[in-house]
C-alpha atoms as one frame of an Amber mdcrd trajectory, in Angstrom:
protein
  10.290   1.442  10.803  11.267   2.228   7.213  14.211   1.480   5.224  14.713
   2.751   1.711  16.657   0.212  -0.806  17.278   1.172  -3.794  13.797   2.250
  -5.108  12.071  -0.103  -3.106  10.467   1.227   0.293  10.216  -1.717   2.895
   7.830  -1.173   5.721   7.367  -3.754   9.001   4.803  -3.534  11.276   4.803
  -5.186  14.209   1.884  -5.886  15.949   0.744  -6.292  19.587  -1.318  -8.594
  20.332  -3.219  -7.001  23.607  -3.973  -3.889  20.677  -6.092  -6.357  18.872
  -6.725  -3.822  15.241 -10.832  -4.588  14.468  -9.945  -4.606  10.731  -7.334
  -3.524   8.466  -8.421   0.112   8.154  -6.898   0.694  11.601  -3.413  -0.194
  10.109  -1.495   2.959  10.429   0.380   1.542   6.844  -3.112   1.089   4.918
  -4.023   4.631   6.168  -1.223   6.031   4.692  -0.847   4.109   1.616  -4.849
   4.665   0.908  -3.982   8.250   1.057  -1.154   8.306  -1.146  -3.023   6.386
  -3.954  -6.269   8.764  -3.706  -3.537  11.934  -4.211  -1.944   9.337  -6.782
  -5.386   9.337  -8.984  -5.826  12.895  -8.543  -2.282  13.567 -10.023  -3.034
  11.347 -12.645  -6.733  13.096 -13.728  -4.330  15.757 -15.163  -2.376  13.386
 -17.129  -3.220  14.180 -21.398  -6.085  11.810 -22.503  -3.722  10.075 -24.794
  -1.703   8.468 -21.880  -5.287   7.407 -20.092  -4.776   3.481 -20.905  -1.067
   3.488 -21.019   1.213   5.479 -18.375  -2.034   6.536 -16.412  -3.641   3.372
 -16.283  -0.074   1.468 -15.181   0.329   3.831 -12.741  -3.317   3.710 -10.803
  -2.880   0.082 -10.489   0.161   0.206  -9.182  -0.682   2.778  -6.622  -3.469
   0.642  -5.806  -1.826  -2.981  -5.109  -0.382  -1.518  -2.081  -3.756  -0.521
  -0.117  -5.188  -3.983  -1.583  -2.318  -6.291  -0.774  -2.201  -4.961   2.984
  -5.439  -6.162   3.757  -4.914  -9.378   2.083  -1.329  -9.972   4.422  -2.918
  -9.030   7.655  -6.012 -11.236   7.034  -4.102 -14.495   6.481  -1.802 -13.820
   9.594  -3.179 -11.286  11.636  -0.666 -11.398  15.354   2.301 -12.070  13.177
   4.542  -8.969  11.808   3.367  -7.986   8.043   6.164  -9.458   5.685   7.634
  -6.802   3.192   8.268  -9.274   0.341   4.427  -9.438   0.619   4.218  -5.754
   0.282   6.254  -4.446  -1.662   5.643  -2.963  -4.958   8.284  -3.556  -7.321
């Protein structure tokens, strides 16, 4: 489930624990969120060179704390529901 506040997109997913995931690649959220920040750098190639280490640069990083921080949640707690605070890129 999703809710939208504000600019802010909170995600929670609850997990089961007789689905035991292997790793965090099988987390539906990473999946998606790895996708969006490979389409994210491709959007960004395009950006003029002058913007490379300024609005480009900001904006590849953020795109990738997402797919890194999920990882990072689920290892540390992995049969409890991932916390949004913990996710969320502000």
């Amino acid at each position: 489930m999703s809710k939208r506040v504000g600019r802010i997109i909170r995600i929670q997913v609850v997990r089961d624990s007789s689905k035991m995931l292997k790793n965090y690649e099988e987390l539906k959220v990473w999946q998606r969120s790895y996708h969006l920040c490979l389409e994210i750098y491709k959007v960004t190639k395009t950006f003029p060179n002058e913007e490379r280490y300024g609005l480009t640069s900001q904006i590849r990083r953020a795109a990738a704390s997402f797919p890194s921080n999920a990882p990072e949640e689920y290892r540390t707690k992995p049969l409890e529901p991932l916390n949004p605070r913990t996710l969320c890129i502000n």
